[in-house]
PDB file of the backbone (N, CA, C, O) and the ligand in Angstrom, with CONECT records:
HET     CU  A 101       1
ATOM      1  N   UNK A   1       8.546  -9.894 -10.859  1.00  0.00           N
ATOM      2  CA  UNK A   1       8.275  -8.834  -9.878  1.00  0.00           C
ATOM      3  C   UNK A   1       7.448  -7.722 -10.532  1.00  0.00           C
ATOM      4  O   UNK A   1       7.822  -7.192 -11.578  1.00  0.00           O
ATOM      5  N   UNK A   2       6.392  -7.400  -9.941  1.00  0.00           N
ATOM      6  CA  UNK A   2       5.078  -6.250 -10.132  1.00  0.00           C
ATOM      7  C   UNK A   2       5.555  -4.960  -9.518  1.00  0.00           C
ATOM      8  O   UNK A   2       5.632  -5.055  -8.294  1.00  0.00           O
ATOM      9  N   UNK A   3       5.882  -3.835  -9.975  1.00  0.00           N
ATOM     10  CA  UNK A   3       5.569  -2.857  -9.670  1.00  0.00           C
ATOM     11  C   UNK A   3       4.357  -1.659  -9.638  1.00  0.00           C
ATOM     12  O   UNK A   3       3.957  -1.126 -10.673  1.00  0.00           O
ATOM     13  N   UNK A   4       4.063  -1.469  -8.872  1.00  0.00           N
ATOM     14  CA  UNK A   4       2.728  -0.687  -8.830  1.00  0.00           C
ATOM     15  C   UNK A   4       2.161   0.730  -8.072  1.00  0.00           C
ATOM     16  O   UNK A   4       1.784   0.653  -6.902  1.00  0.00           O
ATOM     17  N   UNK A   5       2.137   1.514  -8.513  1.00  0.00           N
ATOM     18  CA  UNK A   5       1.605   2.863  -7.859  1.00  0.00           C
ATOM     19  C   UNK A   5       0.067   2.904  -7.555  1.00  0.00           C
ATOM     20  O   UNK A   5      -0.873   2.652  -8.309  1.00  0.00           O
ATOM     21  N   UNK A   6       0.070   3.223  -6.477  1.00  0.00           N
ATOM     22  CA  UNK A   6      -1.254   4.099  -5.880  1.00  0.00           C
ATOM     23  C   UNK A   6      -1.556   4.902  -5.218  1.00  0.00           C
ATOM     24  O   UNK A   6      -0.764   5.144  -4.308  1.00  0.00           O
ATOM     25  N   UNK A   7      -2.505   5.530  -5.273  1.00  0.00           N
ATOM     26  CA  UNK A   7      -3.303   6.911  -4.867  1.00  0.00           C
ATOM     27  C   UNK A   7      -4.105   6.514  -3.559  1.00  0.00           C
ATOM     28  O   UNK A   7      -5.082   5.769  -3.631  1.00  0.00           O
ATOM     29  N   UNK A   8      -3.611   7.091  -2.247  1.00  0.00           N
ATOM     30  CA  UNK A   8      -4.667   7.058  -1.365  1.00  0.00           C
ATOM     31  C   UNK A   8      -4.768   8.244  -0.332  1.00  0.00           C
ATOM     32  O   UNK A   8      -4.076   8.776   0.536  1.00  0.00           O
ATOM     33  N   UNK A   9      -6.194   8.379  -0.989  1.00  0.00           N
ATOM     34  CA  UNK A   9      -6.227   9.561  -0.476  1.00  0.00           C
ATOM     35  C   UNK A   9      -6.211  10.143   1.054  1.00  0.00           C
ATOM     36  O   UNK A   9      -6.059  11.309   1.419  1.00  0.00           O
ATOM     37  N   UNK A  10      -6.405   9.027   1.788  1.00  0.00           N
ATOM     38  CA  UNK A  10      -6.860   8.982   3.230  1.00  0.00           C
ATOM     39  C   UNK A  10      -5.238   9.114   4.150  1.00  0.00           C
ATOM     40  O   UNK A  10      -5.089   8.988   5.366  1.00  0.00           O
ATOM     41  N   UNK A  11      -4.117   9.417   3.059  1.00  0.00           N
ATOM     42  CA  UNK A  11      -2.888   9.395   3.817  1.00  0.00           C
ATOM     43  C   UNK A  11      -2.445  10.422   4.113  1.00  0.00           C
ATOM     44  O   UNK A  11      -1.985  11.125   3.214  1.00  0.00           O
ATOM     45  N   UNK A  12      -2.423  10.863   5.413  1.00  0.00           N
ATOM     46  CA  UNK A  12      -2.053  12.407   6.092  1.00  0.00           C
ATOM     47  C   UNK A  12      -0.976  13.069   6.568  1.00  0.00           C
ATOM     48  O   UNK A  12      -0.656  14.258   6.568  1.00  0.00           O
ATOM     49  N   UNK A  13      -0.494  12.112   6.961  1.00  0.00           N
ATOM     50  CA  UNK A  13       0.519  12.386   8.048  1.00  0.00           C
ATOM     51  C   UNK A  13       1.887  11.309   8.383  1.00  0.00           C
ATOM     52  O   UNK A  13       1.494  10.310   7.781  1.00  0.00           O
ATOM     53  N   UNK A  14       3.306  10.905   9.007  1.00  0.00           N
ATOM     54  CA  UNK A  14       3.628  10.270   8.988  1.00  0.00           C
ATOM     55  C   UNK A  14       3.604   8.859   9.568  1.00  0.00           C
ATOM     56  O   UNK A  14       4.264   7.855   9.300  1.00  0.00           O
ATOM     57  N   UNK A  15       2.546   9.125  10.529  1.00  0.00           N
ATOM     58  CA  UNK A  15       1.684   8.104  11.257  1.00  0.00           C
ATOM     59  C   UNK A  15       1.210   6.908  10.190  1.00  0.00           C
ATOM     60  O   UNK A  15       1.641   5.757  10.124  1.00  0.00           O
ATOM     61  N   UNK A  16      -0.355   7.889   8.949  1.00  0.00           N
ATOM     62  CA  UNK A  16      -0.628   6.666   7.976  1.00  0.00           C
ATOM     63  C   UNK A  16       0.876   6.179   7.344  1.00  0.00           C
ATOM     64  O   UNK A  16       1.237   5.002   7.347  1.00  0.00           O
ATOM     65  N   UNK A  17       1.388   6.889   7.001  1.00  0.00           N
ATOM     66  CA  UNK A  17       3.067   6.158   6.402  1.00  0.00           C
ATOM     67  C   UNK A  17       3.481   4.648   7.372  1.00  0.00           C
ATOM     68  O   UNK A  17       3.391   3.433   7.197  1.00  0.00           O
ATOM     69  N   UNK A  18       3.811   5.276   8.103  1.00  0.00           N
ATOM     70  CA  UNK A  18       4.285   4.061   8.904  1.00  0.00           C
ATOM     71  C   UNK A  18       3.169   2.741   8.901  1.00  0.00           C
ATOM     72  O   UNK A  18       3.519   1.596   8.612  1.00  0.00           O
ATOM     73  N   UNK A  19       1.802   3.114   9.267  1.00  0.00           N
ATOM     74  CA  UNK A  19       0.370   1.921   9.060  1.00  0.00           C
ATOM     75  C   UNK A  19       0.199   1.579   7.919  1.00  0.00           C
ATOM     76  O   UNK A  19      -0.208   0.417   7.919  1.00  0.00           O
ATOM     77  N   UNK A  20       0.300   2.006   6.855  1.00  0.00           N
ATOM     78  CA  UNK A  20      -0.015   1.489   5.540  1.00  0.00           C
ATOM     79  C   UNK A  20       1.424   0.392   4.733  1.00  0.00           C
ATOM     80  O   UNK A  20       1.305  -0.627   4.052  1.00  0.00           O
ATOM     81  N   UNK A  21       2.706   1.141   5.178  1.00  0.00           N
ATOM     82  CA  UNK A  21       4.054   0.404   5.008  1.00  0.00           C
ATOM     83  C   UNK A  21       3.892  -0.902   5.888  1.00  0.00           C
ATOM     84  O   UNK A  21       3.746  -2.042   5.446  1.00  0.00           O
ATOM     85  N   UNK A  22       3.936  -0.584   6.996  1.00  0.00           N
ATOM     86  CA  UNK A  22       3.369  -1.774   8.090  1.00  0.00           C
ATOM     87  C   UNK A  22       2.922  -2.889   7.843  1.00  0.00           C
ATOM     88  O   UNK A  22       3.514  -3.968   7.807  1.00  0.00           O
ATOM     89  N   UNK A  23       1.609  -2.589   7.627  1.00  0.00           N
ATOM     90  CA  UNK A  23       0.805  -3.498   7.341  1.00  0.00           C
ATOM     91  C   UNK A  23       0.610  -4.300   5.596  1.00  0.00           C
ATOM     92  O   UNK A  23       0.076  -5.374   5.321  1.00  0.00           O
ATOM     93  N   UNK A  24       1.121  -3.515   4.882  1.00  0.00           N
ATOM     94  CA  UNK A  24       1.485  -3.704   3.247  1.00  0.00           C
ATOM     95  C   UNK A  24       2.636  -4.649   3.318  1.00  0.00           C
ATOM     96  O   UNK A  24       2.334  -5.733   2.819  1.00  0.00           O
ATOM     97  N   UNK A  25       3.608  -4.607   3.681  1.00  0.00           N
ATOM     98  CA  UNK A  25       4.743  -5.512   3.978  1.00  0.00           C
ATOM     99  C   UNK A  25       4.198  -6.727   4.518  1.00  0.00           C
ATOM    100  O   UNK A  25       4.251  -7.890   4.117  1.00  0.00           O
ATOM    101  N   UNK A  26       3.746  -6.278   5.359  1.00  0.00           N
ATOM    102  CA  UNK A  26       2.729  -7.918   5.928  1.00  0.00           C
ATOM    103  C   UNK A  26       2.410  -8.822   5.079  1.00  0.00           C
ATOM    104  O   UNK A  26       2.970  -9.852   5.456  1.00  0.00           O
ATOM    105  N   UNK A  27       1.769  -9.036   4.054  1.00  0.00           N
ATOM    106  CA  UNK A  27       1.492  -9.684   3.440  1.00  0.00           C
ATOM    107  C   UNK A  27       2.792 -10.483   2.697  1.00  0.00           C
ATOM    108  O   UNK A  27       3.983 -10.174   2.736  1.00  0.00           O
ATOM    109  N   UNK A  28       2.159 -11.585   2.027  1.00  0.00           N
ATOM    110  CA  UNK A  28       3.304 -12.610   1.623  1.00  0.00           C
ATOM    111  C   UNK A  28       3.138 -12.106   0.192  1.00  0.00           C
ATOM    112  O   UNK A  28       2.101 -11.704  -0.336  1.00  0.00           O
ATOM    113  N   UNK A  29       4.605 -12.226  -0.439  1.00  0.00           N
ATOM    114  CA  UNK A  29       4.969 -11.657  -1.726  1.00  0.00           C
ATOM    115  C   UNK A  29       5.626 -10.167  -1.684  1.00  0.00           C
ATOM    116  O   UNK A  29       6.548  -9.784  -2.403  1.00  0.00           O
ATOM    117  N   UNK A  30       4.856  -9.307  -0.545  1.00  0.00           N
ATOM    118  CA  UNK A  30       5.546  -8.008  -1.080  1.00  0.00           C
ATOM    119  C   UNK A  30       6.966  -7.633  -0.282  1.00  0.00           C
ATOM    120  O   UNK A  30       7.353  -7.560   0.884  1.00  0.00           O
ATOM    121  N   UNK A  31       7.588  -7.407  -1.838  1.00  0.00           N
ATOM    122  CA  UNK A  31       9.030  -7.215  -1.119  1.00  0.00           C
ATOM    123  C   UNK A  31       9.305  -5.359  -0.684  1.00  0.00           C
ATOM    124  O   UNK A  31      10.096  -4.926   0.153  1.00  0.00           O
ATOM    125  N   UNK A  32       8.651  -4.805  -1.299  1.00  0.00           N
ATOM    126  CA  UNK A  32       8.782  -3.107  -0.787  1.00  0.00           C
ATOM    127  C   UNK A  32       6.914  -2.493  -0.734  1.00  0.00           C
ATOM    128  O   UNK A  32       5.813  -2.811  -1.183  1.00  0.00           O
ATOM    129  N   UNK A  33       7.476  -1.578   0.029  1.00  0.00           N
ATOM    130  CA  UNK A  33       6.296  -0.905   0.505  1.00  0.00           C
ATOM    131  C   UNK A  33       6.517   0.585   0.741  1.00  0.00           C
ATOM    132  O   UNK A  33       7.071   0.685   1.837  1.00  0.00           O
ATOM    133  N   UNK A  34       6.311   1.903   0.144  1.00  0.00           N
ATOM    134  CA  UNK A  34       6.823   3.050   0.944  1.00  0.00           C
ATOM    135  C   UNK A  34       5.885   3.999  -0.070  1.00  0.00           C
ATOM    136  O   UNK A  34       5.576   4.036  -1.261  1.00  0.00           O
ATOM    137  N   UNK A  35       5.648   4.696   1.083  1.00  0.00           N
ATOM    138  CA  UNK A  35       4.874   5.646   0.754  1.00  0.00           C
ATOM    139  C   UNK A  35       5.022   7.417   1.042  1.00  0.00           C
ATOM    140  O   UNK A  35       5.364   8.014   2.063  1.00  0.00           O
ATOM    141  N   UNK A  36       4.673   7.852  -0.105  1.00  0.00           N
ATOM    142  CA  UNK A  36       4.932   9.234   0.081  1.00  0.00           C
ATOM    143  C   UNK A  36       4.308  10.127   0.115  1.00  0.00           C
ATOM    144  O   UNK A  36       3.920  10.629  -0.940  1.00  0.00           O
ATOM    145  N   UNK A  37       3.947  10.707   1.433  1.00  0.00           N
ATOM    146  CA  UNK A  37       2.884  11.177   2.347  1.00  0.00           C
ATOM    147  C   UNK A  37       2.435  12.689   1.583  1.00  0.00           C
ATOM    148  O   UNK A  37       1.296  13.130   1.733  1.00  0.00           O
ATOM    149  N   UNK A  38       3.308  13.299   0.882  1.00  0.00           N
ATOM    150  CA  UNK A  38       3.152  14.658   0.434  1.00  0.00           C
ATOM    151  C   UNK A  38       1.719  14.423  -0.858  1.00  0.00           C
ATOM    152  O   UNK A  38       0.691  15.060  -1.088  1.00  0.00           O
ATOM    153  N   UNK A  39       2.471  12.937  -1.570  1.00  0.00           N
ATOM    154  CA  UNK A  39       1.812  13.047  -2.804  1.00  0.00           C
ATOM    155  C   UNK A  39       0.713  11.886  -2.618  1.00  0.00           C
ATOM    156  O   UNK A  39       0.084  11.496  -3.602  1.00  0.00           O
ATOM    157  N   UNK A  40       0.549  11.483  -1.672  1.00  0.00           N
ATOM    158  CA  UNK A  40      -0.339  10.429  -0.810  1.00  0.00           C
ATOM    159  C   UNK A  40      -0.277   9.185  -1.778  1.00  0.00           C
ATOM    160  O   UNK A  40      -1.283   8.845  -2.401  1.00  0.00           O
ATOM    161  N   UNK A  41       0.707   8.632  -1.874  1.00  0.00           N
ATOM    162  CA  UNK A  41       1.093   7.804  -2.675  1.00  0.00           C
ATOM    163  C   UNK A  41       2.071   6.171  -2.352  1.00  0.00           C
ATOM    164  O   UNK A  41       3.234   5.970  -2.004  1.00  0.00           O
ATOM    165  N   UNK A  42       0.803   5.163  -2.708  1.00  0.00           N
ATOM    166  CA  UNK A  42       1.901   3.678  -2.169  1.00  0.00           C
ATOM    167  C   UNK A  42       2.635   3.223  -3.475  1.00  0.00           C
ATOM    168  O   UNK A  42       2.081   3.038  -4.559  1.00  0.00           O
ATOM    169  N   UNK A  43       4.040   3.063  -3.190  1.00  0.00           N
ATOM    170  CA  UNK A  43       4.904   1.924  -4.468  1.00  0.00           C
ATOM    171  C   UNK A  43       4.761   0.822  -3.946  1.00  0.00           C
ATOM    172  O   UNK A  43       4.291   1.118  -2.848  1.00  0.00           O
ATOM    173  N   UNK A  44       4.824   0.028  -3.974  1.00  0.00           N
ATOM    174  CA  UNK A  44       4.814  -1.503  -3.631  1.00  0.00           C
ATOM    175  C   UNK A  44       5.679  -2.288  -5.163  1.00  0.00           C
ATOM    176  O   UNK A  44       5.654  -1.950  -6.346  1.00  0.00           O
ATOM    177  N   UNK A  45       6.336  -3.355  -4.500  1.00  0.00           N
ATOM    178  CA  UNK A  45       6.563  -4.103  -5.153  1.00  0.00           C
ATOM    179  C   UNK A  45       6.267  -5.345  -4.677  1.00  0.00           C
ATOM    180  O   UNK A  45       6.166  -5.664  -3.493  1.00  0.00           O
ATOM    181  N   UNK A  46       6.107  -6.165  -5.821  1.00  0.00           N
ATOM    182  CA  UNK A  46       5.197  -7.606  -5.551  1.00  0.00           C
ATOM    183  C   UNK A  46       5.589  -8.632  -6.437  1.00  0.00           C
ATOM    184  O   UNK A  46       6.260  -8.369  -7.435  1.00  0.00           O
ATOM    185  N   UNK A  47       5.068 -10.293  -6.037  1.00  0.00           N
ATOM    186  CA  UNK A  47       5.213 -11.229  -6.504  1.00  0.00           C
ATOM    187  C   UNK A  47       4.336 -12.247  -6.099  1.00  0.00           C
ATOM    188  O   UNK A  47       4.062 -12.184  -4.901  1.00  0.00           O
ATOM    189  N   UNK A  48       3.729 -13.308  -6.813  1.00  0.00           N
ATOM    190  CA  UNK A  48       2.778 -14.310  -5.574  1.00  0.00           C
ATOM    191  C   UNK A  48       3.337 -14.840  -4.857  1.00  0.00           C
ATOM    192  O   UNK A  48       4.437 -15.350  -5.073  1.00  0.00           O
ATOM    193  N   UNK A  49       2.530 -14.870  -3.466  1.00  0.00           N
ATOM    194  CA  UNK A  49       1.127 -15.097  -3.880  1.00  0.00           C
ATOM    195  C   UNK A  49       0.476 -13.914  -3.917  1.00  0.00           C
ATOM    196  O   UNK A  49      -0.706 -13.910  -4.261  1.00  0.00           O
ATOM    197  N   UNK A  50       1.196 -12.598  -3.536  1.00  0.00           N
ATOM    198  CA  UNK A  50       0.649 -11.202  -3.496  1.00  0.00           C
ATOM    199  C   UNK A  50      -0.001 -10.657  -4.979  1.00  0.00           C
ATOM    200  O   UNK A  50       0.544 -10.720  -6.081  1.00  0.00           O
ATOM    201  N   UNK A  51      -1.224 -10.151  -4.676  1.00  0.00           N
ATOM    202  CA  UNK A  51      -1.793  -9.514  -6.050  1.00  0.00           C
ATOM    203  C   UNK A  51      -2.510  -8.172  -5.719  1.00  0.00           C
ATOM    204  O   UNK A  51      -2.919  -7.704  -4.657  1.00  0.00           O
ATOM    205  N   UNK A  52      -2.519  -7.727  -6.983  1.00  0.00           N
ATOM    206  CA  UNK A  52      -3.187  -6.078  -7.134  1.00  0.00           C
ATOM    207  C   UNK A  52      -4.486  -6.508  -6.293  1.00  0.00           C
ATOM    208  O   UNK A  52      -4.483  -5.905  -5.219  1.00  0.00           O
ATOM    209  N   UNK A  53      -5.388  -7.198  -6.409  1.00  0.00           N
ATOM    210  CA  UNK A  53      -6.431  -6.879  -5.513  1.00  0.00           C
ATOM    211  C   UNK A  53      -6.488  -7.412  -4.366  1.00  0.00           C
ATOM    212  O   UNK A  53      -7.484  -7.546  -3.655  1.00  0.00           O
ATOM    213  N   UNK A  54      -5.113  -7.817  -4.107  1.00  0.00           N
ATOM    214  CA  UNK A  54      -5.212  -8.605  -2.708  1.00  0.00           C
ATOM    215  C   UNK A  54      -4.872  -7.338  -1.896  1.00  0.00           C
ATOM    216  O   UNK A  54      -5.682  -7.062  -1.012  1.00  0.00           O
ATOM    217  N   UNK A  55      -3.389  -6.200  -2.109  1.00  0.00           N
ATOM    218  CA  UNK A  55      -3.127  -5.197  -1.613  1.00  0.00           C
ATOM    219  C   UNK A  55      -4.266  -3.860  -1.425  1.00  0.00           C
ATOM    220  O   UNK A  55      -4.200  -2.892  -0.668  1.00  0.00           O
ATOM    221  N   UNK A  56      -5.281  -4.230  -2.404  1.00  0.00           N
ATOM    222  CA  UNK A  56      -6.187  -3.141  -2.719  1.00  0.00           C
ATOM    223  C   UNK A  56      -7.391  -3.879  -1.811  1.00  0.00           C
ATOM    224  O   UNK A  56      -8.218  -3.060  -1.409  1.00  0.00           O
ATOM    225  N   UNK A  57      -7.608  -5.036  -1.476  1.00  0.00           N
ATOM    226  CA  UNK A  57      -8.382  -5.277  -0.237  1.00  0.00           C
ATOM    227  C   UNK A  57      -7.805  -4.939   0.996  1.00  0.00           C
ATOM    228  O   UNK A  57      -8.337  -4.129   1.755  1.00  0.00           O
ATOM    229  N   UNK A  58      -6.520  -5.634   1.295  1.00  0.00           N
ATOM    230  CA  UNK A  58      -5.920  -4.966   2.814  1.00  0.00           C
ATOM    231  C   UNK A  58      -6.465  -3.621   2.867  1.00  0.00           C
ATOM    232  O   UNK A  58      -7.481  -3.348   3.505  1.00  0.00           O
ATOM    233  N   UNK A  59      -5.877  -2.889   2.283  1.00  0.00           N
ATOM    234  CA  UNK A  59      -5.986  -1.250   2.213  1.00  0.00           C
ATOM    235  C   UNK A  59      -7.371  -0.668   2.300  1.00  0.00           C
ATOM    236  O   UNK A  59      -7.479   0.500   2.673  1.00  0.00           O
ATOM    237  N   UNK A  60      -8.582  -1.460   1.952  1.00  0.00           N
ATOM    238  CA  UNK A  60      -9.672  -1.461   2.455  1.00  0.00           C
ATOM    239  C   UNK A  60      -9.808  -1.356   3.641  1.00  0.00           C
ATOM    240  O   UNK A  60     -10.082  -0.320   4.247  1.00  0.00           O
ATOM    241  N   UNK A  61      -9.613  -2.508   4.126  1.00  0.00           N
ATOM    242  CA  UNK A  61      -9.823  -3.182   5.382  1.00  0.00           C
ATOM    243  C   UNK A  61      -8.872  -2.056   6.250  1.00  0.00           C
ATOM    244  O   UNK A  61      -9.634  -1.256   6.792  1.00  0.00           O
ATOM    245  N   UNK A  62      -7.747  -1.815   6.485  1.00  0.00           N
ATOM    246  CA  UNK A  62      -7.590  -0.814   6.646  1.00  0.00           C
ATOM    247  C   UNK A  62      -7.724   0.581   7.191  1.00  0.00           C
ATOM    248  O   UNK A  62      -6.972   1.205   7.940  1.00  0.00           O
ATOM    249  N   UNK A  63      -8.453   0.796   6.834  1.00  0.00           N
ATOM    250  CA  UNK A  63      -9.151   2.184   6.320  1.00  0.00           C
ATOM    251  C   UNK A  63      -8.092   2.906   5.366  1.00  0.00           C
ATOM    252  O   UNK A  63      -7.710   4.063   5.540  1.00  0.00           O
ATOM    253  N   UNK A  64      -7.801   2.328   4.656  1.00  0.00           N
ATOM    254  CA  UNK A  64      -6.709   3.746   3.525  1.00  0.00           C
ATOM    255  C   UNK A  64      -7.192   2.928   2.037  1.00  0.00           C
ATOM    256  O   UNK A  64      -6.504   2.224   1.297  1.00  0.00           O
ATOM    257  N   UNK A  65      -8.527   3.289   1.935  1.00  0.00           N
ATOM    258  CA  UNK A  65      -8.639   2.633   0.360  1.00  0.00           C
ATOM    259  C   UNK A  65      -7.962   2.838  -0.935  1.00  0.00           C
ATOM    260  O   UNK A  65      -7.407   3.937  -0.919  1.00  0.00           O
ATOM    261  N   UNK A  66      -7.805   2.268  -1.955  1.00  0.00           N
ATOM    262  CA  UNK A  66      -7.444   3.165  -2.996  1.00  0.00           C
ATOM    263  C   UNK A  66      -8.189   3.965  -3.898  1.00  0.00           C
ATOM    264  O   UNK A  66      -9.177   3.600  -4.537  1.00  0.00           O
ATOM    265  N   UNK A  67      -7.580   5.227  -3.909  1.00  0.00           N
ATOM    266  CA  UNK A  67      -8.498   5.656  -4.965  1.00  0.00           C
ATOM    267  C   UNK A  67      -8.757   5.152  -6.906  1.00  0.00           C
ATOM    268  O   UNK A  67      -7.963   4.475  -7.558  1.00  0.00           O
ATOM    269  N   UNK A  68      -9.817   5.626  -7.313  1.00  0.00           N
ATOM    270  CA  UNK A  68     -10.143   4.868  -8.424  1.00  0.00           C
ATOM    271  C   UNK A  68     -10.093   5.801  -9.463  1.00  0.00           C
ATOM    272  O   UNK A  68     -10.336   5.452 -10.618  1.00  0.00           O
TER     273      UNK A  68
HETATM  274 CU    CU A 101      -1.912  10.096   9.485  1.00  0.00          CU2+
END
């Protein structure tokens, strides 16, 4: 199991919270998703077939990229 932090900056309000958890969970492998809107910030936890650039494409696609 992968744990992983990220920065996105495009997260405002509790609305993106709920769309970015949402749709992050979606994917196969990730077992947590939560984000904390103050510090605009995703934890995720993961396993395959889920990978760092697979979550960092959704989040593209999206619109809540990660920052770099
Ligand atoms: Cu929002």
């Amino acid at each position: 199991m992968n744990t992983n932090q990220m920065t996105i900056p495009a997260i405002s309000c509790g609305h993106c919270k709920l769309t970015v958890e949402r749709e992050v969970s979606e994917l196969a492998g990730i077992s947590k998703a939560t984000v904390d809107v103050d510090l605009k910030q995703l934890t995720v936890e993961f396993e395959t077939p889920a990978t760092l650039l697979k979550i960092h494409g959704l989040l593209q696609e999206i619109g809540y990229p990660v920052a770099v």
